[in-house]
C-alpha atoms as an extended CHARMM CRD file, in Angstrom:
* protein
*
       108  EXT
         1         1  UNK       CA              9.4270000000       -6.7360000000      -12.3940000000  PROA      1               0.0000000000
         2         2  UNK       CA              7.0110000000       -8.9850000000      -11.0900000000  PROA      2               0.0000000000
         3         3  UNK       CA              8.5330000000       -9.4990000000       -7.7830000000  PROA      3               0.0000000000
         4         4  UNK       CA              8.5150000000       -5.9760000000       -7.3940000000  PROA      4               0.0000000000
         5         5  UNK       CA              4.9930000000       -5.5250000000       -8.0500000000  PROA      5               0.0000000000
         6         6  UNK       CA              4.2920000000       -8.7640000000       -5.3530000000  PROA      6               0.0000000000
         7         7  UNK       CA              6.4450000000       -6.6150000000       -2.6940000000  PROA      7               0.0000000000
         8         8  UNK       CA              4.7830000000       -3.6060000000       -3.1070000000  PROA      8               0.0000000000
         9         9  UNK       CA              1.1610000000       -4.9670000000       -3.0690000000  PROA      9               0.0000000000
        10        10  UNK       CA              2.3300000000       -7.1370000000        0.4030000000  PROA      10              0.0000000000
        11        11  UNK       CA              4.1140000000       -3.8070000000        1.7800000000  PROA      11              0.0000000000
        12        12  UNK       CA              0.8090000000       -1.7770000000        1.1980000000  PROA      12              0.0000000000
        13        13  UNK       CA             -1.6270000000       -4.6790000000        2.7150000000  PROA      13              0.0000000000
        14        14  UNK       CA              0.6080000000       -4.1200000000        5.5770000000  PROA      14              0.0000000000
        15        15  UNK       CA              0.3750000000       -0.4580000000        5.8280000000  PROA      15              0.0000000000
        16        16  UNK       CA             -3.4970000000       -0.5620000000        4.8050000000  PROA      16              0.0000000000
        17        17  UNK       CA             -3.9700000000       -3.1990000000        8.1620000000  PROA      17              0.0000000000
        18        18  UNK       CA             -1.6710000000       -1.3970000000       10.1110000000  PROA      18              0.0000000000
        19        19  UNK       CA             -4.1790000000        1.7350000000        9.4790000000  PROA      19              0.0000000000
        20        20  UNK       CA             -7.3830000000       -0.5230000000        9.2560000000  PROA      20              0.0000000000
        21        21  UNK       CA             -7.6040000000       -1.9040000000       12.4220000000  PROA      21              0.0000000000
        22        22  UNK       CA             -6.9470000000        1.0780000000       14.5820000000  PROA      22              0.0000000000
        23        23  UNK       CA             -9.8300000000        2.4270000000       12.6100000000  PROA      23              0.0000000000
        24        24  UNK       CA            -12.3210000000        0.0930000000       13.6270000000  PROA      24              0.0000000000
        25        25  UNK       CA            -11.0290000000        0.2890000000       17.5200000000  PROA      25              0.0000000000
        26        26  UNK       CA            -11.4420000000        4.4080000000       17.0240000000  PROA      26              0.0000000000
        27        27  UNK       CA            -14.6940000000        4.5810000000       14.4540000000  PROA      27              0.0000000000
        28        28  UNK       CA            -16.3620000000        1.5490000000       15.0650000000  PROA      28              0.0000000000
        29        29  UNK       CA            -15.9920000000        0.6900000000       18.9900000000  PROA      29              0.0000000000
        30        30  UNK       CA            -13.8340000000       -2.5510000000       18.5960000000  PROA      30              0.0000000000
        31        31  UNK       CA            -11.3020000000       -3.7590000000       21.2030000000  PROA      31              0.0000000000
        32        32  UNK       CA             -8.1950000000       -2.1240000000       22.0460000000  PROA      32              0.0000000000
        33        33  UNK       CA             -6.0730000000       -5.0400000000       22.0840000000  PROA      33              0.0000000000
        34        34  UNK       CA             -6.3160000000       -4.5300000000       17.8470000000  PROA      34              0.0000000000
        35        35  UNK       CA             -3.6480000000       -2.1350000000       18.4460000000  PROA      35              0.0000000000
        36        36  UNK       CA             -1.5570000000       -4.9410000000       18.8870000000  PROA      36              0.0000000000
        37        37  UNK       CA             -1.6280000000       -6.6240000000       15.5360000000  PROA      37              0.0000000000
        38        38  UNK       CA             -1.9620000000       -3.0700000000       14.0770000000  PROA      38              0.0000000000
        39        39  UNK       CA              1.5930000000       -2.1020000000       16.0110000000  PROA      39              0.0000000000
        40        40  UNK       CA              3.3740000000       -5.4560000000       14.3530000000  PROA      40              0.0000000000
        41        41  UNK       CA              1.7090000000       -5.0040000000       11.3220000000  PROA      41              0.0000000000
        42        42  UNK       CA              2.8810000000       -1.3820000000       10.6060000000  PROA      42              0.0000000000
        43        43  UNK       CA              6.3940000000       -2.5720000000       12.0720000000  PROA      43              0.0000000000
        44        44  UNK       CA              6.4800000000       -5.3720000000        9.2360000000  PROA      44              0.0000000000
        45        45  UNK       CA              5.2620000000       -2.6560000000        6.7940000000  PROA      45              0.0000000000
        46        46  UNK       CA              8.5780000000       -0.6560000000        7.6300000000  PROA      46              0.0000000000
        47        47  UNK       CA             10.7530000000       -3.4490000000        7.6900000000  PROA      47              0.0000000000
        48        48  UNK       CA              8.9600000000       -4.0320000000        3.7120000000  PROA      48              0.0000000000
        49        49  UNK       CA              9.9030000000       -1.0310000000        2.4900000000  PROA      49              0.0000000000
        50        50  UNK       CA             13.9130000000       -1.7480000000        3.1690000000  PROA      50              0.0000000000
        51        51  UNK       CA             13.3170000000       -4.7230000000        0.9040000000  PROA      51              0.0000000000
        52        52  UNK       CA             12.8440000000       -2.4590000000       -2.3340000000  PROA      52              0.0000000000
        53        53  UNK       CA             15.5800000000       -2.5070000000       -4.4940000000  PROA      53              0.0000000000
        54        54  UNK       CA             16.3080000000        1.2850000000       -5.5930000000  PROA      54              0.0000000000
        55        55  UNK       CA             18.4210000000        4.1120000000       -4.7100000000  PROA      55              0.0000000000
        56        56  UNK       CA             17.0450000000        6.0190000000       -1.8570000000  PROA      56              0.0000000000
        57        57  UNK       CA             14.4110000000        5.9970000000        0.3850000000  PROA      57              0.0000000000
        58        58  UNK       CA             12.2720000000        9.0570000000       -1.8250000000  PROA      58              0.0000000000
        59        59  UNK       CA             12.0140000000        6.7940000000       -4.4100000000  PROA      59              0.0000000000
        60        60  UNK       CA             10.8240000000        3.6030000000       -3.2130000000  PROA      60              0.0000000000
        61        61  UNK       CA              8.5110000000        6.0870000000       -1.1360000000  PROA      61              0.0000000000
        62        62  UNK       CA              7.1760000000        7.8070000000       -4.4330000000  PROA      62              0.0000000000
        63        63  UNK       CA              6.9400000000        4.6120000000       -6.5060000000  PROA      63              0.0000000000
        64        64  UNK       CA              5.3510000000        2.8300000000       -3.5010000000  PROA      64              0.0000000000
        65        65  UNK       CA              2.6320000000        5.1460000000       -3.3950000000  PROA      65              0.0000000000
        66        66  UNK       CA              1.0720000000        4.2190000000       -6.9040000000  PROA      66              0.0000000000
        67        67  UNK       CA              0.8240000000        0.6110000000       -6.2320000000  PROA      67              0.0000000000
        68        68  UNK       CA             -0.6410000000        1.6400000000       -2.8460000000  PROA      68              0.0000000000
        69        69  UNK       CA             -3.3090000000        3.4990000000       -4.4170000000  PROA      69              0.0000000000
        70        70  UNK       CA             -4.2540000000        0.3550000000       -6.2790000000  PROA      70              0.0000000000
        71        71  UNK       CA             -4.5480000000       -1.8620000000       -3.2210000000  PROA      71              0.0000000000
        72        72  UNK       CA             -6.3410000000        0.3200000000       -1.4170000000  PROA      72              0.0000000000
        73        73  UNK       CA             -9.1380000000        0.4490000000       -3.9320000000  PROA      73              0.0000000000
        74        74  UNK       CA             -8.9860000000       -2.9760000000       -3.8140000000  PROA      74              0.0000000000
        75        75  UNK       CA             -9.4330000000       -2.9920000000       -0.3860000000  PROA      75              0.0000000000
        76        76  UNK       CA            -12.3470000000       -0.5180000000       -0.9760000000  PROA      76              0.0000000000
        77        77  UNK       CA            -14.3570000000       -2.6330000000       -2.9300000000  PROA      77              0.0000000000
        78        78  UNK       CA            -12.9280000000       -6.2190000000       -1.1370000000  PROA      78              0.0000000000
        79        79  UNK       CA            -13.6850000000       -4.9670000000        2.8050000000  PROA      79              0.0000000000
        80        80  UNK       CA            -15.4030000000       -1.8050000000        2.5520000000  PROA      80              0.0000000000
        81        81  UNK       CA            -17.7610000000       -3.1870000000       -0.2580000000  PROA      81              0.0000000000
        82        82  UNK       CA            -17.5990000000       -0.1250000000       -2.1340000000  PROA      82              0.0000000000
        83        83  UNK       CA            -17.0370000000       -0.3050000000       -6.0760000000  PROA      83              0.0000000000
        84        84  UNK       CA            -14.3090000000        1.7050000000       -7.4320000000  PROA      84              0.0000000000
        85        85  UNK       CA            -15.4050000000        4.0340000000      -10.2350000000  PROA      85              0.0000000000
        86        86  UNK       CA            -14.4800000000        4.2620000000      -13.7560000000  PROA      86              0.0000000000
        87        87  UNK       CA            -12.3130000000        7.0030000000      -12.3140000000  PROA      87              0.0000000000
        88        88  UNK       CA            -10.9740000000        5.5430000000       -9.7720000000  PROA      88              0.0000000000
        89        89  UNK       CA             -9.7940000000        3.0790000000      -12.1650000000  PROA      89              0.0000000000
        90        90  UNK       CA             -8.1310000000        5.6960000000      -14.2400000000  PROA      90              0.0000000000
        91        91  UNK       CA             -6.5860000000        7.1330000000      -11.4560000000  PROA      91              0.0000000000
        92        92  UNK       CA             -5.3050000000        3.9730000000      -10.4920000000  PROA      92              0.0000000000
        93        93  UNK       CA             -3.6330000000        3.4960000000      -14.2280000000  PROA      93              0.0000000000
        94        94  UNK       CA             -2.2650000000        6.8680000000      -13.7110000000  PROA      94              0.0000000000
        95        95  UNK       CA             -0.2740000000        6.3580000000      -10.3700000000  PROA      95              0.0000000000
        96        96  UNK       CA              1.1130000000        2.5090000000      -11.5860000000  PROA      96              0.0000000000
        97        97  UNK       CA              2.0340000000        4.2930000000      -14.7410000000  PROA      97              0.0000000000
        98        98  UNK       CA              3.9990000000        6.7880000000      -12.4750000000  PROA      98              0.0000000000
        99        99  UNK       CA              4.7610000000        3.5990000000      -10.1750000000  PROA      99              0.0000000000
       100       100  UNK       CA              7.0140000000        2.3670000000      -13.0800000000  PROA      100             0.0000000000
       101       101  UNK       CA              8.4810000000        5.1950000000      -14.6840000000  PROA      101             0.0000000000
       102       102  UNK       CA             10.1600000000        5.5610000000      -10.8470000000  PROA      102             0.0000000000
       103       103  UNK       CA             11.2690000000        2.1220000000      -10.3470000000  PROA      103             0.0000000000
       104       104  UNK       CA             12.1600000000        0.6340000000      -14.1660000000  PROA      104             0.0000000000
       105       105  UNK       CA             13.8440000000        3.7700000000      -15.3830000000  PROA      105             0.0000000000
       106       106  UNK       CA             17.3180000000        3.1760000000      -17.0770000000  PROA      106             0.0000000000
       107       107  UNK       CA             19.8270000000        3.1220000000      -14.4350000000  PROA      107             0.0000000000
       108       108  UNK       CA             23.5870000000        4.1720000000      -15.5980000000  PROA      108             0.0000000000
């Protein structure tokens, strides 16, 4: 379970950088050349998601969203420097909840 949780939170730092630094070329006036690391890092992102051990694609997609929704409210208070709210933090219980019931179900 745990090395689940560690592949999903690497697989949506990936994503979240892969997203990230375009932002800053497009919103903020940094360099183009960010693209670059932005490029690889949404390519290693993809390659991430393979590594999930479940039956189709839909569900590693849907159970990969709730843990992505926790990193990126870390990310929110860690880069943007933005505190997460107590309902942010409730939302966040909500979607790992959700995260779980997706990827530990009983499997026949």
């Amino acid at each position: 379970m745990l090395n689940t949780l560690l592949l999903f939170i690497a697989t949506a730092l990936t994503e979240i950088v892969g997203c990230y630094l375009p932002w800053l070329w497009l919103k903020q006036g940094k360099p183009a050349w960010l693209l670059v690391p932005a490029a690889a890092s949404l390519a290693l992102f993809a390659w991430l998601l393979t590594l999930h051990d479940t039956a189709g694609a839909g569900r590693v997609y849907a159970a990969y969203g709730g843990v992505y929704i926790g990193v990126a409210l870390v990310w929110l208070w860690a880069v943007d420097g933005i505190r997460p709210t107590p309902w942010d933090v409730a939302g966040v219980l909500v979607a790992l909840a959700g995260m779980a019931l997706i990827m530990f179900q009983p499997r026949g």
